[in-house]
C-alpha angles and dihedrals in degrees: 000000000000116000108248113276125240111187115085117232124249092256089053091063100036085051093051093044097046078053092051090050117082148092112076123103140283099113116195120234089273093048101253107141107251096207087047090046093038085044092053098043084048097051098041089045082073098067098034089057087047100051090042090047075048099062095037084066088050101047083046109040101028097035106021126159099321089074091224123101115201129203090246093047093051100044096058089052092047094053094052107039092042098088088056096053086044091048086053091052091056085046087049092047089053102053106084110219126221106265097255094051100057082098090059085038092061103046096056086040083056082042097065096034092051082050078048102048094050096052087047083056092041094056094036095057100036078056092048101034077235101146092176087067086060091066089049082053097052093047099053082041089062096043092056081047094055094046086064107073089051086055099041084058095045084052102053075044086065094044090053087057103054094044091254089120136023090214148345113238119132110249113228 
């Protein structure tokens, strides 16, 4: 097992800088501030683009090419990219969101502790030889999932916003 780091990653500080970032002016049309709103998405960027680097490990590493995860696979993974998506969590929980997007901040803040939560289950129960926590696990694991499409658009929202994008449909 790998001693504890202590060096915070380069997300970790650019996340904590674009927080610290904010007040100012360049209002929007419906008055919301646009260097407090580009300062949040920055800073909350940051953690979106951790937890998803997150689960990519864990589709490649734990599931791989042979399209099957096994308790023993995931675990391992679990247990090793868990301090990164709790460390993201710490980094979520000190951005302070605008006022009318707690809701969106929430939702990415129960994202990562349902991810949490069923890694928790899967190395409790590979541990235990316990399978019925691996249900719990996959539960917890779909409704992080389903969490995902309501911030994406939240997000594009956001964009819009900012200028960064002109709307947010989904091109087929």
């Amino acid at each position: 097992m790998k001693p504890p780091r202590h060096k915070h990653p380069r997300w970790l500080a650019a996340a904590l800088v674009a927080a610290a970032l904010g007040g100012g002016c360049g209002d929007t049309d419906d008055g919301v501030d646009r260097v407090e709103l580009r300062a949040y998405r920055t800073a909350l960027e940051a953690v979106i683009v951790e937890v998803s680097a997150v689960e990519a490990e864990v589709t490649e590493r734990a599931v791989g090419s042979s399209n099957v995860a096994t308790a023993a696979n995931l675990e391992a993974v679990y247990r090793e990219v868990r301090p990164r998506l709790l460390e993201a969590l710490l980094v979520a929980d000190r951005i302070e969101p605008p006022g009318h997007l707690a809701d969106v901040h929430a939702a990415v803040r129960r994202l990562i502790v349902l991810r949490l939560d069923a890694y928790a289950l899967v190395m409790e129960g590979y541990a235990a030889g316990d399978e019925s926590l691996y249900q719990v696990a996959e539960e917890k694991l779909a409704a992080a999932n389903a969490l995902i499409p309501e911030i994406n658009l939240r997000l594009c929202e956001i964009d819009v916003a900012l200028g960064d994008r002109d709307d947010c449909r989904i091109l087929g």
